[in-house]
C-alpha positions as CSV (number, residue, x, y, z in Angstrom):
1,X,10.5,11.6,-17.1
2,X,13.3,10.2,-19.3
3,X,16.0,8.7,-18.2
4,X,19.1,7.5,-19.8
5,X,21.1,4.3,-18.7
6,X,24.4,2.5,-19.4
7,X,27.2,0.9,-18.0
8,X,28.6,3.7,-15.8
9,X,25.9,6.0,-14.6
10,X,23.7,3.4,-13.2
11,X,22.8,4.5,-9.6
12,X,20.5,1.6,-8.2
13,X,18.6,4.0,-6.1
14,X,17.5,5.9,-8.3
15,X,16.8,3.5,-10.6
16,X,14.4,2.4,-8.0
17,X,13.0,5.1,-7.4
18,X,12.1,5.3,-11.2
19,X,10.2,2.1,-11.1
20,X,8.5,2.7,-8.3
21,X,7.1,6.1,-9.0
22,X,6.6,4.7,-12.6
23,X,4.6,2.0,-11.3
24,X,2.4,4.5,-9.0
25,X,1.8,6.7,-11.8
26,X,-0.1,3.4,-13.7
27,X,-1.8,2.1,-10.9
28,X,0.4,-1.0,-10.5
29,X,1.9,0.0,-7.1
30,X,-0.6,1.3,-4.5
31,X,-0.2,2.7,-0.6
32,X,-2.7,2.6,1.3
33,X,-3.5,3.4,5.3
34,X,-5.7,1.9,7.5
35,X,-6.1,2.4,11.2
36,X,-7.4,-0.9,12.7
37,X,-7.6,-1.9,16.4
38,X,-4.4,-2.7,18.0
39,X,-5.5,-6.6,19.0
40,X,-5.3,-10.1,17.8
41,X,-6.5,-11.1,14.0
42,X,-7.1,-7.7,13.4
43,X,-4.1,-7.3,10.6
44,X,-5.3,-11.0,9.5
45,X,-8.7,-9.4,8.5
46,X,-7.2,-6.5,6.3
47,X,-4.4,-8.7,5.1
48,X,-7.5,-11.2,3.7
49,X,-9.1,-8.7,1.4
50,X,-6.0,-8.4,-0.5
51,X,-5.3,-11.6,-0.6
52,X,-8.7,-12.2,-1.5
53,X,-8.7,-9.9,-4.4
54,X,-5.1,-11.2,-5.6
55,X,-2.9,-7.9,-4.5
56,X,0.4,-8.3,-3.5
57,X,1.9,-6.9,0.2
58,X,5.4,-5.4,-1.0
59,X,5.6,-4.1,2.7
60,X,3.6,-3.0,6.0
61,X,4.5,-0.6,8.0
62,X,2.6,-0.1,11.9
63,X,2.7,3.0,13.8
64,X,1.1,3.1,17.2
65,X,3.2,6.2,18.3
66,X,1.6,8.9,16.8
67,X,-1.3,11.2,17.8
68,X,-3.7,10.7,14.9
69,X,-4.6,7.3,16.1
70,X,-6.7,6.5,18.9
71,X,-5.2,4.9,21.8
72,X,-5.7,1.2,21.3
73,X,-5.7,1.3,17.5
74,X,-3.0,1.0,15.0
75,X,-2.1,2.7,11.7
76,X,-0.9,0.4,9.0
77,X,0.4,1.8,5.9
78,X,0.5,-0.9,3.5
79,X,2.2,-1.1,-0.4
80,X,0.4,-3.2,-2.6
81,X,1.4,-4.3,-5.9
82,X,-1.8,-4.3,-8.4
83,X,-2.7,-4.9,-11.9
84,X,-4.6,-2.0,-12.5
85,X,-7.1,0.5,-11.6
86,X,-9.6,-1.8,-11.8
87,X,-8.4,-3.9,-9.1
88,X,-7.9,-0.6,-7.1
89,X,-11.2,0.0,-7.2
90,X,-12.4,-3.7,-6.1
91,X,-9.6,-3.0,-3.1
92,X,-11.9,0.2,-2.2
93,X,-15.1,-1.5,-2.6
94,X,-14.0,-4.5,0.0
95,X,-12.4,-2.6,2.2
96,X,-15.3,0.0,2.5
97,X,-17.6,-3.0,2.6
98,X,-16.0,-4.0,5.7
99,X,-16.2,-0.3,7.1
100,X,-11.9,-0.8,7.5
101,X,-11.1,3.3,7.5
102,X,-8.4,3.9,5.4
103,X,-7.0,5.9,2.6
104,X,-5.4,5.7,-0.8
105,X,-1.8,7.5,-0.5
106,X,-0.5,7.7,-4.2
């Protein structure tokens, strides 16, 4: 995708949106979900493997309201900004180490 910009047609939004989905597309912007239990420390624990391997939270979202997830757990979906694929795949590694179900949502 091309897009042109200049003074005038410069729609921040969109222009978002272009980064974003540029980043994605070269594995420097991941999403990822993982359904965790819904107690104490539990968020600390996943939130230690990427900071362990260096990956920066952009944002966290929890959803406890809908009927894919077991009463008493928690879905998380998480964006992570990364350098690469190989630091993608260190992020599966861990977090399949730690038997943490989750999925890659790019």
């Amino acid at each position: 995708m091309v897009a042109l910009i200049s003074g005038g047609n410069i729609n921040p939004s969109m222009l978002i949106q272009i980064i974003e989905r540029g980043m994605l597309q070269h594995n420097f912007l991941i999403r990822v979900s993982i359904i965790i239990p819904d107690q104490p420390k539990s968020l600390k624990e996943v939130l230690a493997v990427f900071g362990n391997l260096r990956a920066n939270v952009q944002s966290i979202e929890h959803d406890r309201y809908t009927t894919s997830v077991p009463v008493g757990f928690v879905k998380l979906l998480i964006t992570l900004q990364v350098m690469g694929a190989e630091q993608i795949n260190s992020i599966e590694t861990e977090l399949k180490k730690r038997k943490f179900k989750y999925e890659l949502l790019n």
